[in-house]
N, C-alpha and C positions, 0 to 999 in steps of 0.2 A: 504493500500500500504506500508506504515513505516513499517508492521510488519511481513509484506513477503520479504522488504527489508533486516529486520531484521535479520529474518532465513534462508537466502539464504545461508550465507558462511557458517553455520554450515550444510547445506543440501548437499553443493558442494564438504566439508571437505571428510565428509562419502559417499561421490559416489564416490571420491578418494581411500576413504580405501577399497571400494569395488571393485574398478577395480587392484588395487594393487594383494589383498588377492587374488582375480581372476587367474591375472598374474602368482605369483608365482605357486599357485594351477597346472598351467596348465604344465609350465616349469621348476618346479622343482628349487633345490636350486640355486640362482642367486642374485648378489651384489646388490647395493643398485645404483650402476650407468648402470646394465644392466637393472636394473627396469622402469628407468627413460628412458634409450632409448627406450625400445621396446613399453612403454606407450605410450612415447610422451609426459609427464609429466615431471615438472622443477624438476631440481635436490630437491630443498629448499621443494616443494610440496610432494615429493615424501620421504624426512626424516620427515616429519610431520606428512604425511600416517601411513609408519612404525613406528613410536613410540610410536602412538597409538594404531599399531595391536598389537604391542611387549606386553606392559600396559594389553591389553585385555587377553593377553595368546592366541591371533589365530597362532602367528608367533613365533620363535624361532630364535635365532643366532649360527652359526657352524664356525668353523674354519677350513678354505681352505690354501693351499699353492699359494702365488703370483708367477707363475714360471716367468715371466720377470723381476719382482724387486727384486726376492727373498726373499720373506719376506711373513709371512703372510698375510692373507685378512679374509674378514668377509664374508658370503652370511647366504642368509636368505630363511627360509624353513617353511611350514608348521609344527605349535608345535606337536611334537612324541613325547616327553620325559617326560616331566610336566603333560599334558593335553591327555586328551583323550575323545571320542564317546563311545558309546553302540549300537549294533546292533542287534534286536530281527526280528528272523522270526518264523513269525505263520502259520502253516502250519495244516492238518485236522488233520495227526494222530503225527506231534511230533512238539516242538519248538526246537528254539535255540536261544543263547546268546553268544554274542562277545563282544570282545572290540577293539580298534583299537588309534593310533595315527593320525593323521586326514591328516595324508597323506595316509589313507585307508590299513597301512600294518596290518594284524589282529595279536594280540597278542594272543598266545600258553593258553588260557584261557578258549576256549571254551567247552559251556554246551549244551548236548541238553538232553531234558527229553519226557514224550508224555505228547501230547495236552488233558491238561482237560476238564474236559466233561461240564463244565459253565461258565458263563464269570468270576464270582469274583473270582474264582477258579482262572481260567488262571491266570487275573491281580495279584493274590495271588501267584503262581509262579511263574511267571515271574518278579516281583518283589523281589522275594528272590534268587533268581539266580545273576538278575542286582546287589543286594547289595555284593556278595560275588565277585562279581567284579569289584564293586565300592572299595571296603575297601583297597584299596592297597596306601602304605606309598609316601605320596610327588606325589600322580599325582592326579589333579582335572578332574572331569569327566562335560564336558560340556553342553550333550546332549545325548538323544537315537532318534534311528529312529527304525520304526517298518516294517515291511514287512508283507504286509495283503491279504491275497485270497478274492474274488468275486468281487461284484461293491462295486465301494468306491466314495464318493464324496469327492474327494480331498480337495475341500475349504472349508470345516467343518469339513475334516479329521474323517469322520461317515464312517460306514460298513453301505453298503446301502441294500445290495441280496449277499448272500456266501450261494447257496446251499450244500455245504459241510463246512462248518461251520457258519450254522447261527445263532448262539447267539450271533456273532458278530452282526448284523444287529441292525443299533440303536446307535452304540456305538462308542466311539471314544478311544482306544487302548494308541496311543500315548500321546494323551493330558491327561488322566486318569491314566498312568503310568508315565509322567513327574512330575506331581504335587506330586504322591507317591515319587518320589524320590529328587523331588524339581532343577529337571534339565527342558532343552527344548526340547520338544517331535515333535518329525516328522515323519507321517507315507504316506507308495509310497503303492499302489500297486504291486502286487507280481514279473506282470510281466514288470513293471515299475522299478523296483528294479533291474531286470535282464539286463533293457538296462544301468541305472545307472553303473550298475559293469560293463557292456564291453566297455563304454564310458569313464571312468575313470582309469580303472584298467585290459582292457580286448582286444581284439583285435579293438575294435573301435575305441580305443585313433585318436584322428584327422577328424574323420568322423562325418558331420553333417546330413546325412539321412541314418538310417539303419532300421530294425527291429527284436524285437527278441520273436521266437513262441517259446509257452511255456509248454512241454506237458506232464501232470502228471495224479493228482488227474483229475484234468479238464486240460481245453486248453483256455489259454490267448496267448496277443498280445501286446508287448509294443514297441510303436514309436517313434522315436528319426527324428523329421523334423524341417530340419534347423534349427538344433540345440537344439531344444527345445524338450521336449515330450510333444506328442500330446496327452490332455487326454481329450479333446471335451469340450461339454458348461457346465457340471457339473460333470468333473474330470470321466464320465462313459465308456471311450472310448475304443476300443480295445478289446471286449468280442465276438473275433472270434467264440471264441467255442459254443456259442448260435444261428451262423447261420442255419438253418436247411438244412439238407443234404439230408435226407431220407423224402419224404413230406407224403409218407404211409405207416405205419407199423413197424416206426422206433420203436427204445428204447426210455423208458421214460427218462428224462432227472432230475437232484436234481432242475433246475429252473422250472419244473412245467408243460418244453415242450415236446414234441418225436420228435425224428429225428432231434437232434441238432448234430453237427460236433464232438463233446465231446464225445458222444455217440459214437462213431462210432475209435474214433485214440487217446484215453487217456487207460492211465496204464488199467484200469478197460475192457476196449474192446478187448485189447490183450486178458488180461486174462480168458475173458467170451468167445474169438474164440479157445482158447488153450482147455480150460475145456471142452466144446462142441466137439471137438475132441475125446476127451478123455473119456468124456460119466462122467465126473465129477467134482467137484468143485475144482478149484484151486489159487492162491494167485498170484499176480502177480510176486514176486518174482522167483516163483517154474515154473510159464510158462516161465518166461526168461532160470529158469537154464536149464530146458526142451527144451528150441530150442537151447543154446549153446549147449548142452551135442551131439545133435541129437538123443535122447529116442522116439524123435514122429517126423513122417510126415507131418511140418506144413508147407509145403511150400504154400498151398495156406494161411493160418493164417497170415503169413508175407504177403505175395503178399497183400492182402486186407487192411493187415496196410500202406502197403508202397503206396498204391491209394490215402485212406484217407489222408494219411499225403503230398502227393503231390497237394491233392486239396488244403489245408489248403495252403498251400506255395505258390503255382501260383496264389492262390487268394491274397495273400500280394504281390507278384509279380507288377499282374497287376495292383490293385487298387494303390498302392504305391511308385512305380518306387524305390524303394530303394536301395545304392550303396550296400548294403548285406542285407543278413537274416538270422540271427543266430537262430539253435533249437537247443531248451534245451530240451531235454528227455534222461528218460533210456531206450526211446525203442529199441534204435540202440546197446545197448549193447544183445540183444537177437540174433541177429547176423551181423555178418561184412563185408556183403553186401549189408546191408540195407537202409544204408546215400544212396551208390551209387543208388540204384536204384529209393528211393526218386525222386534225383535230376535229373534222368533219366526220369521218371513220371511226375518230374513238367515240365521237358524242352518241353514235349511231349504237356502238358496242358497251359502254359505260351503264352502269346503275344514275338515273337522273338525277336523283339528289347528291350523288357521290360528283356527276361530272359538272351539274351546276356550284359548287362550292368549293371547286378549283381550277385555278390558273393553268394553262397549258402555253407554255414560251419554251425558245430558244434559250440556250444557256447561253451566256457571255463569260463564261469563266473557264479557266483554262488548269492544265494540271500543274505546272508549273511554279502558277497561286498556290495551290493545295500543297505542291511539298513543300513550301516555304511555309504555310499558316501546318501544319504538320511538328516541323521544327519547333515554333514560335510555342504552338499550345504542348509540345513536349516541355520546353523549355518553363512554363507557364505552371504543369502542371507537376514540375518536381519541385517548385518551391516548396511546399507542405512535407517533400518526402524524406524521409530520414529525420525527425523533426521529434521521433517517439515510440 
């Protein structure tokens, strides 16, 4: 008992810095007495917080104008200046590399190269990237976060199943490039990553139930419920794209099945209705610029995407009640009536009360964001820890 008595106000100290750091995070630069109001935390509590974050390098001080007193004031912001994240996304055929102030604005830095064909390989470049962005004069680099395709068990931060890049499987990204660089390593899911950026730095800012589908290589799902992302009982949650769609005679699937939803409304599927058209192999690229141009008659090509990607949507719809649903793809850049028809498609296939009492957009947020707000809420979220 004396020695849980003991560690209490050092446990209580840092749930303080943690709801501080929180705070500001959420509202941007703000005094050190609008801190203490919107907490609820004593003034005395709340300089004690802050001079710890300051010490740590999480917080930084600016100079504001007092227009009532006229006179200067102080407010307090997450550190940009000094301090900074890495943010690495791995993707099948390229990565990338950012860096960011940890109020997630990305610095003009960025690298992206294509994805190597092994893991030492990868960690081998990816690491020499991180350092040429590390090396910059007077700013400490606190942390990377990574952004990882397929099943990921979040609590072990391991690649668990990435049919399109599985030499990850096994292996743990973040933590094996932290210690290379001798930072803290944090890694999200891909499309975990993508609710982080519109949560933080995207049109979700305020929203605690959304969803954002995710459709490229494959097709993920990442959930943001109340507040939280939902990533189930072993970080596996959200691999829409694995439910089967087609139950005879589907496409083979990189997980092993046929007639997965992936199959059927990722880059790869456009591309294989375009080429079948056309009586030939083509890149997904080249069937995009093919349906802008209008060089071929795919209006059934589109139609058939804009089905699949409707099911996909009214199944987040239903199962989720969520106040949006953001998709990220380039397939709507093939032509520009194809959101609309989508969202025409899911209202068609939705539960009415379910598709009336949610938003259906275009995500604006990119992964990139996400391994960087990744970092940042790692970074955020060890203040408390080791505290007790």
């Amino acid at each position: 008992m004396d020695r849980i008595t003991a560690l209490r106000p050092g446990l209580v100290g840092k749930l303080n810095e943690r709801q501080v750091l929180r705070l500001i995070q959420a509202r941007g630069p703000v005094s050190r007495a609008e801190v203490a109001r919107l907490s609820g935390l004593s003034p005395p509590t709340v300089s004690k917080a802050v001079a710890s974050l300051l010490r740590a390098g999480l917080l930084e001080e600016t100079a504001t104008s007092d227009n009532a007193r006229g006179r200067p004031g102080v407010n307090l912001r997450l550190a940009t200046e000094r301090v900074q994240v890495i943010g690495v996304v791995i993707d099948a055929d390229h990565c990338e590399v950012v860096s960011a102030g940890l109020d997630g604005v990305l610095h003009a830095d960025a690298r992206t190269f294509p994805t190597p064909a092994t893991y030492p390989k990868l960690l081998d470049a990816v690491e020499k990237q991180c350092r040429a962005v590390i090396g910059k004069d007077g700013v400490n680099t606190l942390g990377v976060g990574v952004s990882l395709p397929g099943l990921l068990d979040e609590r072990a931060g391991r690649g668990v199943l990435s049919p399109n890049l599985p030499y990850t499987n096994g292996h743990t990204p973040a933590k094996d490039l932290g210690q290379r660089l001798g930072v803290a390593g944090a890694v999200v899911h891909e499309s975990h990553a993508l609710c982080l950026a519109e949560r933080h730095y995207g049109q979700a800012v305020g929203l605690d139930d959304f969803a954002v589908l995710d459709i490229g290589v494959g097709v993920g799902l990442g959930v943001m419920s109340g507040g939280r992302l939902l990533t189930g009982h072993s970080g596996l949650a959200g691999e829409i794209g694995h439910v089967t769609v087609v139950a005879d005679g589907g496409h083979a699937c990189g997980c092993g099945n046929t007639g997965c939803l992936e199959t059927e409304c990722n880059d790869a599927a456009f591309a294989r209705r375009v080429g079948r058209r056309l009586n030939r192999e083509v890149s997904f690229d080249e069937a995009v610029d093919i349906a802008r141009s209008g060089r071929g008659p795919l209006a059934k090509e589109l139609h058939d995407t804009a089905v699949y990607l409707s099911v996909a949507v009214a199944a987040v719809v239903n199962l989720l009640n969520p106040a949006a649903v953001f998709i990220h793809t380039r397939l709507f850049d093939a032509d520009d009536g194809l959101f609309d028809r989508v969202v025409e498609f899911t209202r068609r296939r939705a539960l009415p009360p379910n598709f009336a009492d949610c938003r259906i957009t275009r995500s604006k947020g990119h992964k990139r964001q996400g391994a960087v707000a990744a970092a940042v809420q790692h970074l955020t979220n060890a203040v408390a820890d080791g505290a007790g």
